[in-house]
N, C-alpha and C positions, 0 to 999 in steps of 0.2 A: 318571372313565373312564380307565382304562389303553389306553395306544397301542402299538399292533405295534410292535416294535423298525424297522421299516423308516418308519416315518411318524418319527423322532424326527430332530432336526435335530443335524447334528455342529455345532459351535463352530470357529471357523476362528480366525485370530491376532489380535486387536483390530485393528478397523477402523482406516483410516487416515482423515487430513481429508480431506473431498469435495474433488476439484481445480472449477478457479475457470470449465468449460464452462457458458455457458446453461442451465439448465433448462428453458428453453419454446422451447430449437430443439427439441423433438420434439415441442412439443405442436399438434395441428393447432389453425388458427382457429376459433373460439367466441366466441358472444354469452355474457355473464353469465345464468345462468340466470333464470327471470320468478320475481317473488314470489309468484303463483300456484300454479306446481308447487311452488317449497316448501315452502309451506303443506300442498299433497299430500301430498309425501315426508313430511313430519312428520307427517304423520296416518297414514301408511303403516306407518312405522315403529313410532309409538305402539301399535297394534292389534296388531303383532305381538310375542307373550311370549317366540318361540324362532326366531329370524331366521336363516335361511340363508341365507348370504352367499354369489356366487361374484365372484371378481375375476380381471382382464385386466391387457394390457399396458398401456391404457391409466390405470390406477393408477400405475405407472412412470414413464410417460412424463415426467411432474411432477418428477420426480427424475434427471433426466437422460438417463435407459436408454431410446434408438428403439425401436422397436415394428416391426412386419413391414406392416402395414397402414392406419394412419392415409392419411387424403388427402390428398396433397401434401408430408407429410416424413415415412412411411415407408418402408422397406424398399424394396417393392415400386414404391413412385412415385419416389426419385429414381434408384435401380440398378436392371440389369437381373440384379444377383446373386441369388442364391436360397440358401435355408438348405442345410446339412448334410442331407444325407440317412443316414439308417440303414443301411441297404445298402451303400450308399458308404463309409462308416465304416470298414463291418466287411469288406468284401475286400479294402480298397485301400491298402495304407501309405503311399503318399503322399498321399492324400486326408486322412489322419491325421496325416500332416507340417503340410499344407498348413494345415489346420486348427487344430494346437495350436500353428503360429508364431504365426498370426493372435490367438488366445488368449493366449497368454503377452505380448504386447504392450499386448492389450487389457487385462488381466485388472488391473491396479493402477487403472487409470480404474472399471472395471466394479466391483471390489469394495469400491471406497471412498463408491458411490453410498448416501444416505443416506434414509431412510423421511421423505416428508412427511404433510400436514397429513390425507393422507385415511387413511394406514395409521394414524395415530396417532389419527383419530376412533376405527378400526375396534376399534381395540386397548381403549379406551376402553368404547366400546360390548361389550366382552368384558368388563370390568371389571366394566360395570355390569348387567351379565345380560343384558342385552338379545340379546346374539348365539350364539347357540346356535351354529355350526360354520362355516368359512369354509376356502373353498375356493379356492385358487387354482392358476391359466397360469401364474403368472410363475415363472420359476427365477429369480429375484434377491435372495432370503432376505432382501428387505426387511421383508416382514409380521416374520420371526423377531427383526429386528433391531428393531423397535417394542416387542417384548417379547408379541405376538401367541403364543397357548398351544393354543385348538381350533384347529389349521388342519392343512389336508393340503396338501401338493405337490404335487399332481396330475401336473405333468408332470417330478417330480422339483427339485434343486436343482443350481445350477453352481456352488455352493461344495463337492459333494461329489464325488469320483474313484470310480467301481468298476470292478473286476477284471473283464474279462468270461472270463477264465480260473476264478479260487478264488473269485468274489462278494466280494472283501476291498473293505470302502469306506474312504476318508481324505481327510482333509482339504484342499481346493484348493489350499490356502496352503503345504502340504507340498510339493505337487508343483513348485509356485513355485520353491521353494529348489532341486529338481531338476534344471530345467529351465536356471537359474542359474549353475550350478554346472557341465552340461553343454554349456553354450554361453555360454563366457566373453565370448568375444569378437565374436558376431552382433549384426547390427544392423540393423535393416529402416525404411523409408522406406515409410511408412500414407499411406492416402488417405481416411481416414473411419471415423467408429464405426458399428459394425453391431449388429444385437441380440445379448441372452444373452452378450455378454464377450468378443465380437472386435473385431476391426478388418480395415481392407481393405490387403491386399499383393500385391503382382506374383506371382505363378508364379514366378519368375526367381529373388526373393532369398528362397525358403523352401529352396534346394536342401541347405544344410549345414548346415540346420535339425536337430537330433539332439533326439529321443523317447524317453524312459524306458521301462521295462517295468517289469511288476508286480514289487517284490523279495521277492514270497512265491514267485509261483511262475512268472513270467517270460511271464505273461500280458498281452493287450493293458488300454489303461486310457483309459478312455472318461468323461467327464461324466455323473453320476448323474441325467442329462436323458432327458426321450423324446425322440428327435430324428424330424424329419417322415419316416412312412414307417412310423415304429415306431408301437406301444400298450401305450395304459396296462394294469399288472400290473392282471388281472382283481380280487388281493384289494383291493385301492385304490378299483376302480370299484364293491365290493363295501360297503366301508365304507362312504364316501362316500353311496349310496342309502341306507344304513341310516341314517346322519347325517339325511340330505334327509329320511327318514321320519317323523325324532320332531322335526322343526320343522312351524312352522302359517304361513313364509310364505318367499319367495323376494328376495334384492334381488341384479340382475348391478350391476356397474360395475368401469368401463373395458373390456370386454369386447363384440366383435361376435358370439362364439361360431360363428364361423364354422366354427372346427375341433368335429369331430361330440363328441370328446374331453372338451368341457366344456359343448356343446350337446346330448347327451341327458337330462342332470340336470333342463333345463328342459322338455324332452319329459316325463320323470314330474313332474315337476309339473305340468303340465298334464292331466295323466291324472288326477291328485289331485287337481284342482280348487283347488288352493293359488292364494294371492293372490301376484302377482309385480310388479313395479317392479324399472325400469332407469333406471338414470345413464350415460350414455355420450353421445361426440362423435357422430354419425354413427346411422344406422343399424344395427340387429343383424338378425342372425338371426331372432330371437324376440321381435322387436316384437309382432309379432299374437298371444302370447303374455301378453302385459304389460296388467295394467289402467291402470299409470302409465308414462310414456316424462317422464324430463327428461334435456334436453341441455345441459351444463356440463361445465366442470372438476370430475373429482371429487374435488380438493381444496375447494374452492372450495364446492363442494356439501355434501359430509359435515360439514365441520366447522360449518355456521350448523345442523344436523340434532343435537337432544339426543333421548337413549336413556332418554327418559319410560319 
């Protein structure tokens, strides 16, 4: 199957080594999943010939990258910060200052984060046919970096820049060098990693922060992300159903699908009558939804789960 030039992932400058942060300071507390349910999920799985996958932040989290929502070490429970909005983005150039210092600080931690054991089940389970298309929340080009092939973006990638002047997209790691290059000598004092590739900074020391412009055609340049407030390009949400169509089963994990963005997908299936199972900490959205709920790590989960 051929993919629209806009579903293809650009290549950024080989990874760097993962720095030496916890990976389960963002994971909330979990019991080991029962051998019960995994007996489920493997029977879940097994029945299904063309598996549709959707995944969250909480696949991430495993790898280092906080998440907006988890209980008790997301986003939203230890700051009272709140994401980037859209809107804000796009009239405010200081909001865009404030934003790409935060970014360019984070952004060597964020893009060095490395795919674990559950993008690498998933990757696998692509290998072996088992997964028909996979959808992901996450902007952390981790599935890409697994070597993950059927997958969409859904809410885009933060390893990619676009023009919101000429649509010109490039490479994150480009803009790196730019951003480098025009601020030799800044330096900012963080108080914590934030999702999607920032960090936290005063107001105070983002003032001689200096932002590049498009060099096509001096347009603003924005993360190839939906940020909150925006939506996903219709032909995306277009595919994607089509994808959902020619599978015969559903599995979310790490995902509360709280945003309607990647909880309608499980609305048509439900409409189809398709069989669904969720791996996730917590509660979702779309529990009543689901004939199987396990609660685990979804590293921890996917990987004892073979793609019979």
């Amino acid at each position: 199957m051929r993919l629209p030039q806009r579903f293809l992932t650009l290549h950024a400058a080989p990874v760097r080594r993962a720095s030496s942060v916890p990976v389960v300071s963002f994971v909330p507390a979990c019991s080991t999943a029962d051998t019960h349910s995994l007996e489920l999920l493997q029977d879940f799985v097994s029945r299904a010939s063309r598996l549709f996958v959707i995944s969250g932040a909480g696949l991430s989290t495993e790898s280092g990258i906080p998440d907006y929502r988890s209980e008790g070490v997301g986003l939203y429970a230890r700051t009272d910060r709140r994401p980037m909005q859209h809107a804000e983005f796009v009239r405010s150039a200081k909001s865009r200052q404030r934003y790409w210092a935060r970014n360019f600080v984070g952004w060597p931690q964020f893009s060095s984060r490395r795919p674990n054991s559950a993008h690498e089940a998933l990757q696998q389970w692509e290998r072996r046919g088992k997964l028909h298309w996979l959808v992901t929340q996450n902007v952390d080009a981790l599935h890409s970096k697994a070597g993950q092939k059927r997958l969409t973006e859904l809410h885009g990638c933060a390893h990619r820049v676009l023009c919101l002047g000429c649509g010109a997209i490039s490479a994150r790691e480009e803009l790196q060098t730019q951003f480098v290059a025009l601020n030799p000598d800044w330096t900012a004092q963080t108080g914590g990693v934030a999702p999607d590739g920032d960090v936290f900074i005063d107001d105070d020391q983002v003032l001689n922060f200096r932002v590049p412009s498009c060099e096509s055609c001096g347009g603003i340049l924005k993360p190839e992300v939906t940020f909150f407030g925006d939506t996903v390009n219709k032909a995306t949400v277009q595919f994607v159903h089509d994808r959902l169509g020619e599978s015969d089963a559903v599995l979310v994990v790490g995902s509360s699908l709280q945003v309607y963005s990647g909880y309608r997908f499980l609305l048509a299936a439900g409409d189809r009558k398709m069989s669904v199972a969720i791996v996730n900490i917590g509660s979702t959205r779309a529990d009543h939804l689901a004939e199987l709920k396990v609660s685990g790590r979804c590293g921890e989960v996917l990987s004892v789960i073979q793609p019979l």
